[in-house]
Residue, then its C-alpha position, 0 to 999 in steps of 0.5 A: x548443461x546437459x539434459x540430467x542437469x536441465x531436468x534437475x534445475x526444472x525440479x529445483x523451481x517452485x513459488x512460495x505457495x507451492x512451499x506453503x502448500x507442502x508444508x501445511x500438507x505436512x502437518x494436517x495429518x494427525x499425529x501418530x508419533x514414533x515415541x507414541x508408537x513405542x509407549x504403545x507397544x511397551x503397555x501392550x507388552x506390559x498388558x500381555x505380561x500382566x495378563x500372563x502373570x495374573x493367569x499363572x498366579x490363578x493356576x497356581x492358586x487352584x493348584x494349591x487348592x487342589x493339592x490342599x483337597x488332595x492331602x484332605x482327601x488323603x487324610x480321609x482315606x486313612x481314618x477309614x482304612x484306619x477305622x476298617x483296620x479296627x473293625x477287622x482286629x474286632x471281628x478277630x479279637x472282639x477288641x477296638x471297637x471304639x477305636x473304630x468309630x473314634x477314626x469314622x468319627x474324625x473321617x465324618x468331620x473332616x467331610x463335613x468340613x469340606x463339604x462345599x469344596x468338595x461338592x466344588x471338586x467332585x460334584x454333588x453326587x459323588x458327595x451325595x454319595x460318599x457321605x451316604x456311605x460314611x454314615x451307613x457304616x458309621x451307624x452299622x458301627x454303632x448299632x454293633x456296639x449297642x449289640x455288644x453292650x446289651x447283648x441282647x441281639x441274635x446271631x442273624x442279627x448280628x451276622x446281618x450287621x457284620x455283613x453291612x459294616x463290610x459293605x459299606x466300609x468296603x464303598x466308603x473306602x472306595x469312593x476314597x480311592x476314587x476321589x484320590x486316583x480322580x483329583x491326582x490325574x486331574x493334577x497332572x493334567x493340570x501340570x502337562x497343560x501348565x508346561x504345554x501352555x507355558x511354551x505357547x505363552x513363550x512362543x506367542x510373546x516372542x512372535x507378538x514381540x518380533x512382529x510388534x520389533x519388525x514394525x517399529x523398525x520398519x517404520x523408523x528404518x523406511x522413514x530413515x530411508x527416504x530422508x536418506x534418498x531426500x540428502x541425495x537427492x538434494x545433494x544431487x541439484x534436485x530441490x523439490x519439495x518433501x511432501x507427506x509419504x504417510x497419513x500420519x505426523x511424526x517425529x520425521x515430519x519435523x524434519x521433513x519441515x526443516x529440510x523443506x525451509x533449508x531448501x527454500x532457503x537454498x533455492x533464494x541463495x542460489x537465484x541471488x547467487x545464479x544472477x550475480x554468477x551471470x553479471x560475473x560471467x557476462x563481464x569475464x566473457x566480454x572482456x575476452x571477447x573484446x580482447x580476442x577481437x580487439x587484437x586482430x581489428x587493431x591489426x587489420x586498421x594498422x595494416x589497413x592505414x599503412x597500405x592507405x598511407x603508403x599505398x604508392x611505396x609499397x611495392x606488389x609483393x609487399x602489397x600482397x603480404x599485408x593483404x594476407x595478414x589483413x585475412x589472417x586478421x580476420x579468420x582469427x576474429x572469426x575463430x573467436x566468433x565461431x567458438x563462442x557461437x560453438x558454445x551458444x548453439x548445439x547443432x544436431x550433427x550427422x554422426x557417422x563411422x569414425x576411426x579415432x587414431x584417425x582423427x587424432x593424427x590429424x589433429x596432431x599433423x595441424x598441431x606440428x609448428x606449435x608443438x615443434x616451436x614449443x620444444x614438446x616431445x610427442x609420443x603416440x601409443x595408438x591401440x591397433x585395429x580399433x573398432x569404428x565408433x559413432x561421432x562427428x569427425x570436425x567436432x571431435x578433432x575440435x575437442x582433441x584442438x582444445x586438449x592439446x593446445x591447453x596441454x601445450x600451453x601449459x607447458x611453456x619450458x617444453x616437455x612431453x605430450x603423450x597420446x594413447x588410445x584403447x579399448x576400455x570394455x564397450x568404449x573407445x578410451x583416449x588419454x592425453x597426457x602431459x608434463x606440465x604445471x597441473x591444475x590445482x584441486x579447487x580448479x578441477x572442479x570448475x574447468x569444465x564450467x562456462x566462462x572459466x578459465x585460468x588465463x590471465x582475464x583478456x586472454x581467453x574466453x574459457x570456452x573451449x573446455x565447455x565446448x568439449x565437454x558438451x561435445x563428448x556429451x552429445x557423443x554419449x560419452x564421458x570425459x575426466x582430468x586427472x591432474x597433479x600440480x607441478x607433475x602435469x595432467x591427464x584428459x581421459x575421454x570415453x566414447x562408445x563404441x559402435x554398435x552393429x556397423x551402423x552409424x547415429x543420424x545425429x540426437 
């Protein structure tokens, strides 16, 4: 297991209390849920609308109370230019007097009748004013009328009132005119502010809208984001527990719960699972080690009790031949010691300037008897002036033995083995390619595992491939397999290359 996996597995342990500690750290936190959240913001929503709507629908009123004293107001105008349009026809013709004061008449009752809105609108003062105005021309109308009934006024008197009526016709029109001109331009400024605040009301909707979207988003995408880092996480090995990321509860919480339960559950299941795996691999490498030395040490007692037997019968060169079987008896038994003791303890080796095709063909030249007695083909495809790559010359020509001892052996009928090895970027890429029977896809996964093997049980110890990737690891490096059942495999390993012409002391 490298040094990632290891770190992973650390994290995966936890007690019980541990477990119960995040959970309960989980749900103290108050309550703040994401269907809350958007409540909230829909009656906040609803709340601005309201408030937009209520401000509108008193514009409009006071609009309409406006354009309702704005026709009044028109009205009043014209009995007074209707009045004033009498009073002149009387100066000309001596007629219409009545019909003079009829229209002041209706122009009196009409302020009248507005009065306390029309103090509302234009004040105190200018009514004040206006109505001063009104009334000195009414009664300079009817005193001009009692004049033209009696006939009993002089010229000055009568000049004098002609003189007032005027004036005061003159004034009352005026304050008229005012009053309209006044009340139209506040309407207009009432309507320029109206479309004015109608586009900020818009604009504020749609910022207070957008800023309330982004938060919600905000807080369901991020919380999405971390369960989504939480699965990889897991998927990855690591088991440790979810603990609270935010002072409130929501509905991520509850499945924040739940995935913490899953993962004490995975963790009981893979402790049961890991001690049975360990029963499991310590009864298949037993069985493969008692075959693997069973075999040479019944060999050796053979031999043995035969020279012991027969000692006197055999002759010197009979003698000398048993003996070097006895020691090729035992280098085999010390192989099987060595591989095993080669997967138990990870020395730190000296690494040093290594050319890759040397290593290679070495290997290879070791390999000639099993690959000629095999019936395989080899074909060598070296890249040319290949940089020098840091690494341990024995242990790689060890890894390079396994690879292709397994790709001979998985091609008992004969066939072709090819070598190849490249540049790949900042790596040194070897392949090793072979015609045989392939792995099968549920296989692949697993041969790089401890223990595994898919030899007949007594006839390996499934360590070599193991071995071989701890190798490449400690070279930091990377090896895969591509495999097709029946069309045969491919071992690709990838180790950098080295940098500045200085070699690794070792890790």
């Amino acid at each position: 297991m490298d040094n990632s996996q290891s770190e992973i597995s650390s994290l995966s342990h936890f007690t019980n209390e541990q477990a119960e500690s995040a959970q309960k750290a989980l749900l103290d936190r108050p309550k703040f849920s994401i269907r809350l959240r958007i409540i909230l913001l829909f009656l906040f929503t609803f709340v601005l609308t309201c408030a937009i709507i209520i401000a509108a629908i008193i514009f409009i009123s006071n609009l309409g109370e406006k354009q309702e004293f704005l026709e009044k107001a028109t009205d009043f105008e014209f009995e007074i230019q209707q009045a004033r349009r009498f009073e002149k026809n009387y100066f000309l013709y001596g007629t219409n007097l009545y019909d003079a004061l009829y229209h002041v008449h209706n122009a009196e009752n009409m302020i009248n009748n507005f009065k306390d809105k029309m103090i509302l609108i234009i004040g105190d003062h200018s009514y004040t004013n206006m109505s001063y105005n009104l009334k000195r021309y009414k009664e300079s109308l009817e005193k001009l009328r009692a004049y033209e009934e009696s006939d009993s006024s002089t010229k000055e008197e009568r000049l004098l009132v002609e003189s007032e009526i005027r004036n005061f016709g003159a004034a009352i029109l005026d304050n008229a005119s005012n009053v309209i001109d006044q009340e139209r331009l506040r309407m207009n400024t009432w309507l320029n502010t109206s479309k004015i605040s109608a586009i900020a009301a818009l604009f504020f909707i749609l910022v207070i809208g957008t800023i309330l979207t982004t938060y919600i988003i905000h807080q369901i995408i991020s919380s999405y984001s971390r369960f989504e880092e939480y699965t990889k996480r897991i998927a990855r090995g690591d088991f440790s527990l979810i603990t609270p990321a935010r002072k409130y509860r929501d509905e991520f919480t509850n499945l924040a719960l739940a995935l913490n339960v899953m993962m004490l559950e995975i963790k009981n299941r893979e402790e049961q699972l890991l001690q049975s795996g360990k029963m499991a691999a310590v009864g298949t490498l037993t069985a493969g080690i008692a075959h693997e030395l069973n075999n040479p040490l019944n060999n050796i007692s053979l031999i043995t009790e035969s020279l012991i037997d027969e000692y006197d019968e055999w002759d010197k060169e009979e003698k000398v031949k048993m003996l070097k079987d006895i020691f090729a008896q035992v280098e085999r038994a010390g192989a099987t010691v060595a591989n095993l003791l080669d997967f138990t303890r990870r020395d730190k080796s000296s690494f040093e300037q290594v050319n890759i095709n040397d290593v290679l063909d070495r290997t290879l030249k070791f390999l000639e008897n099993e690959i000629h007695v095999n019936n395989v083909q080899l074909e060598k495809d070296f890249g040319m002036n290949l940089p020098q790559m840091h690494g341990n010359h024995h242990n790689l020509q060890q890894v390079f033995l396994n690879i292709f001892l397994n790709a001979i052996q998985a091609m008992p009928d004969g066939g072709l083995l090819k070598v190849k090895s490249c540049v790949d970027n900042s790596f040194i890429r070897i392949d090793i390619t072979d015609t045989g029977m392939g792995i099968s896809p549920e296989n692949k996964e697993k041969i790089f595992d401890p223990f595994f093997s898919t030899k007949v049980v007594g006839e390996g110890t499934g360590l070599g491939l193991s071995v071989s990737y701890g190798i490449i690891k400690q070279h930091q490096g990377e090896i895969s397999v591509e495999s097709k059942l029946g069309e045969g495999s491919t071992f690709s390993i990838k180790i950098p290359i080295s940098k500045n012409g200085q070699a690794d002391k070792g890790f």
